[in-house]
Structure formats: structure tokens, C-alpha cells
N, C-alpha and C positions, 0 to 999 in steps of 0.2 A: 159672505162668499167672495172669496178673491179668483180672479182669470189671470193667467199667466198663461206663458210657452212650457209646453214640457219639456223638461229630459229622462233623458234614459231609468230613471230611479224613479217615473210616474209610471210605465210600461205596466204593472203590475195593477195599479189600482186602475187604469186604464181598461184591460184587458176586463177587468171584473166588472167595470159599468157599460161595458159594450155587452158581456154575453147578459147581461142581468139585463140590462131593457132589452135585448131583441127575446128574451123568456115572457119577460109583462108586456110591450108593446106586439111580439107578434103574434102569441098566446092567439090560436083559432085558426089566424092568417097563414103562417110557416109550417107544415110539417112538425108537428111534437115531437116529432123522435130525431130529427133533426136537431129542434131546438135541447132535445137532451143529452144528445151526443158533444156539442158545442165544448169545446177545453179549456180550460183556462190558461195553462200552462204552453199552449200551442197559441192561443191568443195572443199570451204574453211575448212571448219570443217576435211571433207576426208586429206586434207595437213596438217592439225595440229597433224591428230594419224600419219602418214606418218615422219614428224620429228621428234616427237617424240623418234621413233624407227630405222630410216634408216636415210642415208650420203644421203642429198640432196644438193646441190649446187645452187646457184643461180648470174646470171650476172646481175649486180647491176649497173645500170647510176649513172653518177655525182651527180646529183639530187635525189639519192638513191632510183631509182624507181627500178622493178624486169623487165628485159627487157628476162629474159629467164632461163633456170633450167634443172638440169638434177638430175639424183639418177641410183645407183646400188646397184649391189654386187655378194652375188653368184648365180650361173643360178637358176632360181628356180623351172622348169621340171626332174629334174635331167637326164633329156636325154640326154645331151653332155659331162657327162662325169663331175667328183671330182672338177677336176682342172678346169671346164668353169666361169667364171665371166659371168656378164650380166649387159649393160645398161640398165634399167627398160624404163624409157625416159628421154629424151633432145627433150626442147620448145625452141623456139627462136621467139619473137616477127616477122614479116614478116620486117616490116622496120631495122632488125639487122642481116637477115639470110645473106651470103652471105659476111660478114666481119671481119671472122674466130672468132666468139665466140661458134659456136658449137666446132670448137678444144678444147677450154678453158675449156667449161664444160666436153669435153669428159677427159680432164688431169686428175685433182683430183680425179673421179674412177678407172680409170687405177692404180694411184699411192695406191687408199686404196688396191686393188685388189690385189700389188704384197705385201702390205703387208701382206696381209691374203694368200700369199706362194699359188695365183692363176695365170696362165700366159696365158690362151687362155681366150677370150671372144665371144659372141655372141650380137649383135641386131637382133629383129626381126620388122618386119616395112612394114605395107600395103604395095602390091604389087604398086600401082598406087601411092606411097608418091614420093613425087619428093626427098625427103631427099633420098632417096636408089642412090641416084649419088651418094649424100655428103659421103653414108657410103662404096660406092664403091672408091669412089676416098682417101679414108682413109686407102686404100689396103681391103676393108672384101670381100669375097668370098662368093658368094651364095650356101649355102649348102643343104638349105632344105625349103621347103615352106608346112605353114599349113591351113590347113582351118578354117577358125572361122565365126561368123555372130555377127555380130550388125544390131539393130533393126529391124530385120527379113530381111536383107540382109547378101545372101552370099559373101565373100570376103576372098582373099588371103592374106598368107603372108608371107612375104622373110626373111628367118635365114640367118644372117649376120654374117660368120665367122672371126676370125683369129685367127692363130694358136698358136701366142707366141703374146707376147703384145706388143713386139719390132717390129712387124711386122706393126703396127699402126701409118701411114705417120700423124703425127703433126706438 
């Protein structure tokens, strides 16, 4: 598995590992009819202004397929404070979760992060995601949970803190 920056010619396999895990990660959690209406070709387009403009990352197979993806920067509520960064998201295909390529994507935001003279981060991530181990076992601290709804479902979610970026077990 190689992590690079994308470009515009990733959009595509991009788009197809964002709506494929939030199908198997939100399975239960999101509205099904929601998760079945989800587009590909709208996704896709949505990923092209997305690179465009922001540091998105993508885990690339041998075979230079998009097995997974992340993006950040800085927080964008301005609720945490000057200095917060923020993962936007990290996908990981369900066959690649669990053999440290969510580290990998989470690296290269960290690193634009402390260029941009940021040291604390945030994820925030449905209360019921199973990833909230992976971001607890990455040392982040639950600080705050907000409410939000999709498709006329209420649903929670977990601010995922840390306080320095060194604090972040890779």
C-alpha cells in the first residue's frame, strides 16, 4: 500500500471508497434508504471541487486501485480554539481497516498541520462508528459530543481530542 496526495484522476475511485464504507460502516447507524440513495457519480464530481482546493490523501494498492482516503486541516467551527486542526475524514475500504493504513492516512495531515504552526487536533465521528476505538486507541480523548441528523434521523457525535499532535500514538 502506497499514501500519496491525490489528484483529480483519484476523484473517482475516491468517491467509491467513501460511499462503500459509509454502506458497511454505517449499516444500522444511518438511515438505509439514505445509505441507498448515495451516488457515485455525484460523489465523484463532489471529490473533484474537494481536490481541487484541500490536501486529500489517498491509500493506493499495487494495482493503483484507491483502497482509502483521508483530508484535513484547520478545524472548521472555530469552536476549539486558533491552534485546532481537524481530520475532515479517513475511509478505508472494510477489507484494509484494521492493517494500520488508517495511521498512514492519518500521517500526512498531522504533518501539513504542524506546518501550518497547528498542534492540537480534533475528529469528530458518529457515536455508534466502530472507528471511535481506532481514534481512542490513537490516544484522542472524548471531549464533546454534538447533535446532528441525517435523513431525519437523530444521531450523535463524538469530538475526538488531542491536545498536542505528539500526543498521537502512530
Amino acid at each position: 500500500m502506497h499514501i500519496k496526495q491525490a489528484g483529480i484522476g483519484n476523484a473517482k475511485g475516491i468517491a467509491q471508497v467513501h460511499i462503500d464504507s459509509w454502506k458497511t460502516t454505517y449499516r444500522g447507524i444511518v438511515p438505509q434508504d439514505y445509505l441507498d440513495r448515495l451516488d457515485y457519480e455525484v460523489r465523484e464530481q463532489q471529490w473533484r471541487s474537494n481536490i481541487a482546493v484541500s490536501q486529500v490523501f489517498i491509500a493506493e494498492t499495487e494495482d493503483k486501485q484507491v483502497a482509502g482516503f483521508s483530508t484535513g486541516g484547520k478545524e472548521r467551527t472555530g469552536n476549539y480554539g486558533d491552534t485546532v486542526g481537524e481530520v475532515y475524514a479517513i475511509y478505508l475500504l472494510q477489507e484494509y481497516q484494521g492493517r494500520g493504513f488508517g495511521k498512514q492516512l492519518i500521517k500526512p495531515i498531522i504533518d501539513n498541520l504542524q506546518q501550518q504552526e497547528m498542534d492540537e487536533l480534533i475528529i469528530l465521528a458518529l457515536e455508534d462508528n466502530p472507528a471511535c476505538g481506532f481514534y481512542s486507541n490513537l490516544g484522542g480523548k472524548a471531549i464533546d459530543q454534538l447533535d446532528i441528523e441525517i435523513a431525519g434521523k437523530k444521531l450523535k457525535e463524538t469530538v475526538f481530542y488531542w491536545r498536542t499532535l505528539k500526543d498521537i500514538c502512530l
